[in-house]
N, C-alpha and C positions, 0 to 999 in steps of 0.2 A: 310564613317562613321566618324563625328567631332566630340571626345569625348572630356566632359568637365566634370570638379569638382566642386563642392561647398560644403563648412560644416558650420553649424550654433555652437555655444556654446551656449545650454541654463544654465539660474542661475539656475539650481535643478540638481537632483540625474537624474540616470538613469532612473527610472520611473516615471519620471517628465511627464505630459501632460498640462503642460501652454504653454506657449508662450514668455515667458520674456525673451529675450534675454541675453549674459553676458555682465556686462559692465564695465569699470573701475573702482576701489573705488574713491571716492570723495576727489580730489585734484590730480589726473593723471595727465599726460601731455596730452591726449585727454580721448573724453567719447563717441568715436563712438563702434558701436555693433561691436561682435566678430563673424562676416561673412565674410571668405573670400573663393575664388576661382581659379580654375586654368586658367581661361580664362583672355584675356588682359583685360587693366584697362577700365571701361565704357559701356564693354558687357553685363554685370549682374548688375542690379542697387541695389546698396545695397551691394554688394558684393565686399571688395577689392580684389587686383590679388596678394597674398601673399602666395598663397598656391601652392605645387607641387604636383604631383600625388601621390595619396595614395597608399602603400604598403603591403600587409598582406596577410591574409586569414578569412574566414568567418568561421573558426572550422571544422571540421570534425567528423563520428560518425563512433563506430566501432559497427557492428552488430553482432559480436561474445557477446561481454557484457552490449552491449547496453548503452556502455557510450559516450558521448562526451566532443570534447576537445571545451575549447575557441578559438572565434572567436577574431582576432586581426590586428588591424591596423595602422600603423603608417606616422603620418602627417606630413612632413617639412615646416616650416613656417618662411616666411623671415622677420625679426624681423627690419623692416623698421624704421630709425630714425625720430621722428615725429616735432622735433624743431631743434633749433640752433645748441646744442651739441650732443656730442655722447649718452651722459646717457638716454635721451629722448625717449624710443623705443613704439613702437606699441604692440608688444606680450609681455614686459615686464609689463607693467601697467597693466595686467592682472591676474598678477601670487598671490598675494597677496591683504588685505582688509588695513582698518585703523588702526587694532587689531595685525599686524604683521601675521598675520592667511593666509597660502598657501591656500587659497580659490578656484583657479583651479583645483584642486585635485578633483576628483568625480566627476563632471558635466558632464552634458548630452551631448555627440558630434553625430552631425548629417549632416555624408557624403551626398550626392545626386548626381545622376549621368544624363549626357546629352548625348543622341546619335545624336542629329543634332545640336549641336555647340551653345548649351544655351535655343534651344525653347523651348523644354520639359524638364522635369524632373521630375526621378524617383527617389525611394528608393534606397541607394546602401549599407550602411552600417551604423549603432547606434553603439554608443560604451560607457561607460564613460571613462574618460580620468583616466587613472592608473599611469602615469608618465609624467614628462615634463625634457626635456633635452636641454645643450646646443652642437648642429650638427656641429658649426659653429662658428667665432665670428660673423657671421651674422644671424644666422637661428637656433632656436628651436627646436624641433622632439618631438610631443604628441604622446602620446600610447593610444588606445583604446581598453577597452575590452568589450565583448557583457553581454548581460545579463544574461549568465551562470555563472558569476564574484557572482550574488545576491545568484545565486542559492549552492553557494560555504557558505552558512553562516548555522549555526545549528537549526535544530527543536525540535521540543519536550522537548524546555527547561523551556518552562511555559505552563499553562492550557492550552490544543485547545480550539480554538472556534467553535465548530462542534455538533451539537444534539446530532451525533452517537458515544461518547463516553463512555467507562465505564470504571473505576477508581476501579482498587483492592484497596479493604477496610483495612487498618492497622488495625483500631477498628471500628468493630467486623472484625473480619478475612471472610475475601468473596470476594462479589462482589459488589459494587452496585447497587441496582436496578433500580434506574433512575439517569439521571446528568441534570442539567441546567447548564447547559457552554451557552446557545446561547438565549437571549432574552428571558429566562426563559421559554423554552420549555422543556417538561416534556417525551420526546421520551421514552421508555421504552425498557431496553437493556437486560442484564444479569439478570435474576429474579435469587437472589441468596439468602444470609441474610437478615433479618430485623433489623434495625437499633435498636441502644440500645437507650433504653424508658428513658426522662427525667424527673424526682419526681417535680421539683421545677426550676424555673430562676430567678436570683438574677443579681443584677449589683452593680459595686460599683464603684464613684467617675464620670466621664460624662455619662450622659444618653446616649449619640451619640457613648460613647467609645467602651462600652465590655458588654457582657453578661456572667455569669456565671451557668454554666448548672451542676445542680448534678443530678445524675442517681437513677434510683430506685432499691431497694435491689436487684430486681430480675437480672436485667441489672448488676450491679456491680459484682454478682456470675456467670453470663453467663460464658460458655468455652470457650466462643470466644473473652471474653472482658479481655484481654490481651496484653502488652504495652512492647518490650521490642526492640525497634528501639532511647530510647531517653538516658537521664543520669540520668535516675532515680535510685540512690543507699541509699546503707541505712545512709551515711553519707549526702546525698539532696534528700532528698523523696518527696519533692515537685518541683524539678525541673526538669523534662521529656523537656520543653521545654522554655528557657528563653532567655527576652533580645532579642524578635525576629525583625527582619526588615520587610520591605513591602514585600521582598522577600523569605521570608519564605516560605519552598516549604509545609509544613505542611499545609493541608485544612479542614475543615468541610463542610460536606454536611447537611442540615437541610430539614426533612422533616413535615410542617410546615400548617394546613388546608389545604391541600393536593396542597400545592405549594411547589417547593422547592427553596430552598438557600443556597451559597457560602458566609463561610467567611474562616478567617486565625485563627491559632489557635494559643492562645497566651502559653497557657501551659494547661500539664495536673496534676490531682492531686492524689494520690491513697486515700485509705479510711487511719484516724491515728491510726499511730502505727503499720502499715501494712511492713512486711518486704518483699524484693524481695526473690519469692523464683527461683532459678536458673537465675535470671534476668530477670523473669519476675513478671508481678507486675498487678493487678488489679486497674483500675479507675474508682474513685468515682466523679471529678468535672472535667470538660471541660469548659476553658474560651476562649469566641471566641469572635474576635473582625473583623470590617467592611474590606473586601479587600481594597485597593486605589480606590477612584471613578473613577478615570482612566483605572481601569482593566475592560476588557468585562463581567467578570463574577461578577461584582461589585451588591452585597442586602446591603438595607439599615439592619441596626441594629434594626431601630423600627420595622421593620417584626416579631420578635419575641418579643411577650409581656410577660410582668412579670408573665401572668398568662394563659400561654401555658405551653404545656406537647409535645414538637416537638419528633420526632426521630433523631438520629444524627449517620451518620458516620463520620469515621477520614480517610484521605488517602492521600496520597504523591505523591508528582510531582516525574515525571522522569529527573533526572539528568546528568549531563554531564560523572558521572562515577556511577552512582546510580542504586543499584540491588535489593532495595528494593520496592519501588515506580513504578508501571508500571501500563498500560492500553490500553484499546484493541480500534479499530477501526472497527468497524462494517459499511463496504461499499463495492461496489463494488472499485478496481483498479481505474478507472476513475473518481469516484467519490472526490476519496482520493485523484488521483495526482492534480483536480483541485483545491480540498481547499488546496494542499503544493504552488499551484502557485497564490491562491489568498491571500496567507499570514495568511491563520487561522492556522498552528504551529509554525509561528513564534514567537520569544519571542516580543511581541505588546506593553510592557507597555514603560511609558513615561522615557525618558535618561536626566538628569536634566546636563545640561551647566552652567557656569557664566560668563558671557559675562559685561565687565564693571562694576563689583559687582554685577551685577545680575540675580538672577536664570532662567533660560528660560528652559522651559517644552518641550523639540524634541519630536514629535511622532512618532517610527518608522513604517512607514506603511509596507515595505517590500516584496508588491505587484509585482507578474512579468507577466509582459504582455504576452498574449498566445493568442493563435487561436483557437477558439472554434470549429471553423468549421474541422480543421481537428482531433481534439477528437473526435467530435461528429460523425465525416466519419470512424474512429475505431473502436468508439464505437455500432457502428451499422454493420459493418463489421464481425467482430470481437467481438463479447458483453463475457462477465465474470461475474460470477456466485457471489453472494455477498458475499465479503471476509472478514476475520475474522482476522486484523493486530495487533501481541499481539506487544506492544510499550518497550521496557524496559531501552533505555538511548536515549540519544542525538545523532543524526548523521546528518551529513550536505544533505542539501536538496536534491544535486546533488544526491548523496550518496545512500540516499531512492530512490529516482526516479529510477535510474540505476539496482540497484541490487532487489527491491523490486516490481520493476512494468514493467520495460524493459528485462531486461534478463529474469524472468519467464515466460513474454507473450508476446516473441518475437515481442517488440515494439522498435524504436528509437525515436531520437528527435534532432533537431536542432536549431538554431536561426536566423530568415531571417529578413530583414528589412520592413516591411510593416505601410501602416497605420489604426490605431484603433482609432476610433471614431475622426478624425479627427487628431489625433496625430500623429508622426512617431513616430515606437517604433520597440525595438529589440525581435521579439516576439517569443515566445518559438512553436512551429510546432512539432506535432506526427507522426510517419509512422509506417506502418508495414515491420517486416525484413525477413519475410516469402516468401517462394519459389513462385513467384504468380501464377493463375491456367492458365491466359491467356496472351498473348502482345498484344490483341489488343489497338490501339490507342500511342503504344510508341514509342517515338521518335527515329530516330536510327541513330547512329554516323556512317558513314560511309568516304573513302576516298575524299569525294567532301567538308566537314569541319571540316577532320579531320588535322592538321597540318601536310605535307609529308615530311618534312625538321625538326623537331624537334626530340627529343628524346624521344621514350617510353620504359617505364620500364615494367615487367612480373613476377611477383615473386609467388612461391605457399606456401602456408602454412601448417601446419600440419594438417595433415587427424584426426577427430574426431573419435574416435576407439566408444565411449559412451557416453551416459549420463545418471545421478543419482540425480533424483531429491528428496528429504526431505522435508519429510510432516508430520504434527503434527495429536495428537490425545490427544482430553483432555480430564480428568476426569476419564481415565479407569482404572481398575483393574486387576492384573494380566497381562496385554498385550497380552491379545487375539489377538490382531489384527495385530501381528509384521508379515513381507513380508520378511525383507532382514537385516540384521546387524543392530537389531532394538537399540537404547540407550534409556536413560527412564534417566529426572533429576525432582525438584521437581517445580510442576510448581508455588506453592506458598506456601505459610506455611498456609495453610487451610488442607494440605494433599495430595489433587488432586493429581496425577500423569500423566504430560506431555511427551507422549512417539514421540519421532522424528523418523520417519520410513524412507523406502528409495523405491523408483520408479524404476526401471531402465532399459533402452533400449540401444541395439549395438550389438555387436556379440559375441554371446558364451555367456560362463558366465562371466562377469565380473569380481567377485569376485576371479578367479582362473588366470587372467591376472598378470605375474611378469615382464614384457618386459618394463620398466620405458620410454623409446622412443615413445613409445603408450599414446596419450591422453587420459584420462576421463574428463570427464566435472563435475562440481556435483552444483547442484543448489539449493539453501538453498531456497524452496518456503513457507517463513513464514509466508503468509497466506490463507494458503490451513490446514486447519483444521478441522479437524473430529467432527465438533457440530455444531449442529441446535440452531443458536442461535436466532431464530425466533418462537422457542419452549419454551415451559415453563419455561423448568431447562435448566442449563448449562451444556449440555451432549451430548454426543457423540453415545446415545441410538436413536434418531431420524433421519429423513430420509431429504437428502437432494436431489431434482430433480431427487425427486420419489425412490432414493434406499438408503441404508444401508448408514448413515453417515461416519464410515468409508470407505466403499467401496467406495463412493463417494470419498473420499480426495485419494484414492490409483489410482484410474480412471483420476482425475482431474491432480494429481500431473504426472503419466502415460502421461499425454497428453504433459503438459509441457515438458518432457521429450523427448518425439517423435519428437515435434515441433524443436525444436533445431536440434537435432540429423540429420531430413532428412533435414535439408537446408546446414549443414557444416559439414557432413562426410565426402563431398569428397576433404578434405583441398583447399578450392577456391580458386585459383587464383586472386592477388589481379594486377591492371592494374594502371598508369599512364599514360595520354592521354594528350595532348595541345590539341587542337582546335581551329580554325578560329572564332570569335563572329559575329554570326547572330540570325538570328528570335530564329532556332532554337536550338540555344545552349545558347541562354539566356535564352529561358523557362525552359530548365531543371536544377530542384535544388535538393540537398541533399535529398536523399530517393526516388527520383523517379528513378525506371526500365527503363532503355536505351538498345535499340540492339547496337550492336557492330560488323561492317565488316570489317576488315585492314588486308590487304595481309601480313602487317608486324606483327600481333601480331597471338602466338602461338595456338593451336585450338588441343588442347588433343583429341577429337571425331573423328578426323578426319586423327589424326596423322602426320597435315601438320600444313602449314599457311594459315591465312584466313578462309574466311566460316562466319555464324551468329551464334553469343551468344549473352545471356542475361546477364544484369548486372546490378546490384544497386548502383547509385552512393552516394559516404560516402563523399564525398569531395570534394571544388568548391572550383578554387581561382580565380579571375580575375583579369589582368596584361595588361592596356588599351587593344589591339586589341587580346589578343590572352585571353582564358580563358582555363585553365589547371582542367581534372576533375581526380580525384582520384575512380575507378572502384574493385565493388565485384563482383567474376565471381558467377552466379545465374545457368548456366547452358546450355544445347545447346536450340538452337527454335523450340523444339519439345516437345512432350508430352506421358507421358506413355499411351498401350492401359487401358479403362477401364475395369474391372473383372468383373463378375458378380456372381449372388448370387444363389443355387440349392432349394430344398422344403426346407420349414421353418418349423418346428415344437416342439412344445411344450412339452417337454419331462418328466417333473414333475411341482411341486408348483415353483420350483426354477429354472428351467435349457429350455433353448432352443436351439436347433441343427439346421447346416444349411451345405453347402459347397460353398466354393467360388473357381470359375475356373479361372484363369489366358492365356493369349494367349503370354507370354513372362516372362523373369522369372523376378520376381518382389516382392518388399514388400508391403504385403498390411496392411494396419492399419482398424482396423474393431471398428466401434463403435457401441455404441446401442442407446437406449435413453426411457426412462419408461415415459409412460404416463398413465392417468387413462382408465380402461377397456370403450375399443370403440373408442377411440377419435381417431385424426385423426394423421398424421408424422408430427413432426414439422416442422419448417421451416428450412432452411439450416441454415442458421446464432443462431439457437436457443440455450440456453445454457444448456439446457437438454442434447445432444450429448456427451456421454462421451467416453472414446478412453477404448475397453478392451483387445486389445493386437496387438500385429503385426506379422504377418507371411508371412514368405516364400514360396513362392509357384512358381514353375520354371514350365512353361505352363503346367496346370494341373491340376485336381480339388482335394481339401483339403478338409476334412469334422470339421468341427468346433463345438464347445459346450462351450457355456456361460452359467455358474451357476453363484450361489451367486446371485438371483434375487428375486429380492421381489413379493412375494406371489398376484394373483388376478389382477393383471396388464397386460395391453397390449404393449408388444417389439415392436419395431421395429430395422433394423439396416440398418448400410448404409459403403461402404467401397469405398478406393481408394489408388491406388498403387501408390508407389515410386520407383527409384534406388534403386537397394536390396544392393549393398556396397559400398566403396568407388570410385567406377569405374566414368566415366564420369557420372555428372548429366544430367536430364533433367526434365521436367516440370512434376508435381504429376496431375494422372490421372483425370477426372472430377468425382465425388461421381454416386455408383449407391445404389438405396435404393429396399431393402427388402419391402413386404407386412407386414400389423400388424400382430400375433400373441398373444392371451391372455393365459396368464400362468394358469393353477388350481388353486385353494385355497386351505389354507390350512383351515382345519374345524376349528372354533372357540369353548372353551368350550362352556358351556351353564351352565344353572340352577347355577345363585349365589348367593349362602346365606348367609349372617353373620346372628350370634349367637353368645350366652355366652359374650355377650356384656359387656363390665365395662368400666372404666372411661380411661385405659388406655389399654386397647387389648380387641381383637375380634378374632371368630374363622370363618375361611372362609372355605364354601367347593362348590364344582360344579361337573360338573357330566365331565369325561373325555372321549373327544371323539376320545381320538387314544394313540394309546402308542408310537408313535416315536420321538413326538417334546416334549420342555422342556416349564412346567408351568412357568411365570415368572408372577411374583405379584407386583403392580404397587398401587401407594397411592396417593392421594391427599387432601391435608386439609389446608384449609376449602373444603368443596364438591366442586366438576367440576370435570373435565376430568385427569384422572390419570395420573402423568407426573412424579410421583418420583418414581424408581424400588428399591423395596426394597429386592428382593432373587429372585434366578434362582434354581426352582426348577429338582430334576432325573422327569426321563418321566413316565409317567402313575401315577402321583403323584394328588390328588384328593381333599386334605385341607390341609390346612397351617393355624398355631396361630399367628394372629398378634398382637404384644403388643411391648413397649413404647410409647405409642400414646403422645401425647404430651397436654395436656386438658390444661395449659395455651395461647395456641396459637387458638387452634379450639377443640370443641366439637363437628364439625359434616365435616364429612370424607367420599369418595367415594374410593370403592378397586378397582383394575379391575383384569383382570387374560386373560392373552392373549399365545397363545403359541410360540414358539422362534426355529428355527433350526440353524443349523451349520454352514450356511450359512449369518446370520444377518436378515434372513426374519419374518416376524410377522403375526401371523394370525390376525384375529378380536379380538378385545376386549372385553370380557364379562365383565359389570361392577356390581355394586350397592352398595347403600347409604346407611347409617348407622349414629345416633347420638349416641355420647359415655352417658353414663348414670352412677351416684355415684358418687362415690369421692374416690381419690388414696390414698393406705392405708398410713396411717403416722406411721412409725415405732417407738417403744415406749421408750422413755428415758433411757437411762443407768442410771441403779440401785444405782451403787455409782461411786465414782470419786477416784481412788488412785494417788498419788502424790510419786515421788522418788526422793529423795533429795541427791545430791551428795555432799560431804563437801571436 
């Protein structure tokens, strides 16, 4: 095997995909490109022989948190004298422009590697250049680092450019109900407030500049239209917000002949003479002027004419420390990590330079090249339910990916060299860190290329005792739904109440654990929340894949929990291998499963040396002939038997009983999955399956029961066994699935009638058909389908007065009356319509006016 080098410097950033070479500034001592290689002079055309073998590593990933490190490598380069004198160098004339300006700094370096002595060439390593040094009075030394370098820089520090956004409203306090952040798509997110109505639009001084919006009486008296995030005092009542820059995180959303639009807001004003009361303050004018036309969310000003009546909210970016200002991301996980890697949270707008006296407009694009194909091999492996990401400051990209999308769903990620679209680039690669079910097909390191002469290392880690995953639930009341050492803060100054619950799986109880030597894990899954946000309202009353929204986020978050727990309980064993480089130790990279046989390394199952295990590699470096891989023990190359499942049956509207036998003592994790009455089991990868608990079962049959299930539905479930402790691992059973099952219903009221009708309350009654589940009365206005509960009624309860109807907003309203059990299940809906009729009494003027005059 002839192995050779070559590295290109292009003139761009790391996710550069031109072509341009780098080249001297103009008046060098030469102007040839910055190619060179390790091979003699003449071999590679184009290429000088000025380089020595590259040094590094390509990063590594650790599947406990799912983060990784950069990739790095360092270049020696012989700084050849290109004229008479000494001063004259080759890699000097690079280092700087005509502006004094270190211009090699940042540029795109691109290793390539040759296994037959120049013919070929492959990908070996991208980096940009992070540093440049003198090695030598002869030789230089560049640093490279991969494109986890981009992924180190912060998000969420300007608008996304994403449909699926929704912006907590400063004014009116809520939510938004639609965003155009993206080519003025009107997606429809959080149905929450209605924006405050504008009486009149005025401008003063450029038509192009600003508009000035005052509100109508009614909008100015709103509860919700309330202002106390600026410096509005009673010494500056007109300055809430002044003096603002392009960067002003302050926005208007304008909702506008049923378009909508972004601008910036220049200030607000309250009504005169208006004094703050506690610091807060009512607005009567809003002046908004055009974001940068450089910004993605850029409306022109002429969108709003002098003689429009738009709706408007007010809401604020998220900041680098900002606790006011937040907003949700409505996608699934994958959806999300690809717009963090196609650059839609990064801050986008233009970085203004002066270069020679003048201005030059940088645009940061901040794109990082990724592999689609293997997200899209997770995402179909593996698919996740659409998640609900509440935003509330800046964190660096890395940072989100890691903790937000990797450590919850047991995902990594790497950076390999490959090419895209004709470019070499440092591209970001997905994997899964999960125990796999099978080995077929893996490569396996054994003593024929594993190094017999070098050193390997064996270390074990600590034994994972648990894990406690934390799951939200928004908008509830009271905290019906707390599991485990539930906390509860506010989740906005609307009122709502945001309660963080906890999941948790290991042995025993957790909670009663003092032994500080013992790990817990605890995984903050922020976006596993308790609302249907594909529902009307923003509530946690709705069903998500088919059951209880809560129950859903304690199942979902449950899972997460599990998933961790059975892959690193049994504190893995982590390995250091060298290797010989061939076919087949160059195909395998970072995340992919390898067997492993060497008489020299330890084998806990066996309580010798030697034997087959599985193992995930975290770590690649290569060192010409030899390539060293860094190994996570996965387990032995066996598999648990699988359980199976006793008569299934339906045992009320809510509960299903089964037993499951074991032939070995084992953990089994038992999920179920609700679909609509008849249908058929999903499919394995489906994301209906949710996890409802795990049990122990030592050859034997358990008898089981799952409540908490929603009423008129058909179960199904399906299970598979793990290592029940931290003893040796070995590979989780293959699933075996249950027959369906359809649950009873529960009986819906019937006969509903409104009456006593007026302009602001109705009296509703229906006929009740059971005394055990609780009335729950459900409103919608204008008419449709009831999505707002307004009371939970005692059981056997029969009519309810509804009143504050709201007759500025809608006169015509749909109730419904559905009943509720203990459980979160719902019968059918009984509904009917009604138009409010009259007019709300006006209460009548006080009499006289007394005045107390204090002297």
């Amino acid at each position: 095997m002839n192995i050779g080098y070559r590295m290109t410097v292009f003139d761009g950033p790391l996710y550069y995909t031109g072509s341009t070479v780098l080249t001297p500034a103009t008046g060098a001592p030469h102007s040839e490109s910055f190619k060179i290689t390790t091979l003699p002079s003449g071999s590679v055309p184009g290429y000088a022989p000025y380089m020595r073998l590259p040094k590094g590593s390509r990063g590594s990933s650790d599947p406990r948190s799912g983060a990784a490190t950069v990739g790095q490598y360092s270049v020696e380069i012989l700084d050849k004298r290109t004229g008479t004198t000494n001063e004259n160098r080759w890699v000097t004339a690079f280092i700087g422009d005509n502006n004094s300006n270190l211009t090699i700094i940042g540029k795109k370096a691109v290793i390539e590697e040759s296994l037959d002595n120049g013919v070929n060439w492959s990908p070996f390593f991208v980096g940009r250049i992070n540093d440049i040094s003198l090695s030598s009075a002869l030789t230089f030394t560049v640093t490279l680092g991969d494109s986890l370098e981009l992924l180190k820089q912060k998000i969420f520090e300007a608008e996304p450019r994403v449909n699926y956004t929704a912006f907590k409203s400063i004014i009116p306090i809520g939510y938004t109900k639609n965003v155009a952040t993206d080519s003025g798509s009107t997606t429809s997110m959080l149905l929450s407030v209605d924006g405050l109505r504008v009486a009149e639009v005025t401008r003063s001084g450029d038509l192009n500049y600003d508009r000035w919006l005052k509100l109508t009486k009614e909008s100015i008296n709103r509860d919700d239209n309330s202002w106390a995030g600026g410096s509005l005092t009673e010494s500056k009542p007109y300055s809430a917000i002044r003096s603002l820059t392009d960067t002003n995180p302050y926005r208007a959303l304008l909702l506008n002949n049923n378009q909508y639009y972004a601008y910036s807001v220049l200030f607000l004003r309250p009504p005169k003479n208006s004094k703050p009361d506690n610091g807060i303050v009512k607005i009567e004018d809003i002046v908004i002027k055009p974001l940068p036309t450089t910004d993605p969310a850029y409306s022109s000003i002429d969108a709003i004419g002098l003689n429009d009546k738009p709706q408007v909210w007010i809401y604020r970016l998220v900041g680098d420390d900002e606790k006011v200002g937040e907003f949700f991301l409505n996608q699934t996980p994958y959806n999300v990590l690809r717009d963090v890697l196609r650059g839609n949270f990064f801050d986008q707008s233009f970085t203004k330079i002066t270069s020679g006296g003048i201005d030059i407009l940088l645009n940061r694009t901040d794109n990082i090249p990724f592999n689609e194909a293997s997200i899209a091999a997770m995402e179909s492996a593996y698919p996740i339910s659409s998640s609900l990401f509440r935003i509330k400051q800046s964190i660096s990209a890395a940072d989100f990916i890691e903790k937000e999308i990797c450590l919850p769903y047991s995902l990594g990620f790497t950076f390999v060299p490959e090419t895209i679209n004709g470019s070499i680039a440092s591209s970001f690669n997905l994997f899964s860190t999960r125990q796999p079910t099978s080995t077929a097909g893996f490569s396996t390191l054994d003593d024929t290329n594993i190094n017999t002469i070098s050193n390997r290392s064996w270390k074990t880690n600590e034994p994972l005792l648990g894990v406690v995953a934390k799951y939200y639930v928004e908008n509830i009341k009271g905290g019906r739904y707390a599991v485990t050492k539930p906390t509860t803060e506010n989740a906005s100054n609307s009122g709502n109440l945001l309660q963080s619950l906890q999941a948790a799986v290991g042995y025993g109880n957790l909670n009663e654990i003092n032994d500080a030597s013992y790990k817990i894990l605890t995984v903050d899954c922020t976006s596993i929340r308790a609302v249907n946000v594909n529902a009307a309202t923003f509530s946690s009353e709705g069903l998500i894949e088919g059951t209880n929204a809560a129950s859903w986020a304690y199942k979902a978050a449950n899972k997460v929990a599990s998933n961790i727990f059975n892959r690193f309980k049994s504190g893995n064993p982590e390995v250091q291998i060298d290797c010989i480089r061939n076919n087949t130790t160059n195909a395998i990279d970072i995340g992919d499963f390898v067997l492993v046989n060497s008489d020299i390394l330890p084998n806990q199952a066996l309580h010798t040396r030697g034997g087959t295990r599985v193992f995930q590699v975290i770590d690649k470096n290569i060192d010409g002939l030899n390539v060293n891989f860094g190994l996570f023990d996965s387990g032995i190359n066996a598999t648990m038997n699988t359980p199976s499942f006793g008569a299934f049956v339906a045992t009320n509207a809510n509960a299903v009983s089964s037993s499951i036998t074991t032939t070995q003592n084992a953990n089994v994790d038992l999920e179920y999955a609700v679909v609509q009455q008849g249908a058929s089991v999903p499919s394995s990868t489906s994301t209906s399956w949710l996890l409802y608990g795990a049990f122990n079962i030592s050859s034997s049959t358990q008898p089981i029961l799952l409540t908490q299930l929603p009423e008129g539905r058909t179960i199904y479930l399906r299970a598979r066994a793990f290592v029940p402790d931290n003893s040796d691992l070995k590979l989780p059973s293959p699933y075996v699935y249950s027959s369906g099952s359809t649950l009873n219903g529960i009986a819906s009221p019937t006969n509903v009638v409104v009456s006593n009708i007026t302009a602001r309350s109705a009296q509703i009654n229906w006929t009740s058909t059971n005394d055990f589940y609780f009335p729950q009365i459900l409103l919608a206005s204008p008419a449709g389908v009831p999505n707002t509960t307004i009371i939970q009624l005692p059981a056997s309860s029969s009519t309810y007065t509804l009143s504050g109807l709201n007759e500025n907003s809608s006169t015509s309203h749909t109730v419904g009356v559905r009943y509720i059990d203990s459980y979160g299940g719902f019968s059918r809906m009984a509904s009917a319509s009604f138009t409010a009729s009259g007019s709300a009494v006006t209460l009548d003027a006080p009499a006289a006016l007394t005045l107390y005059i204090k002297r």
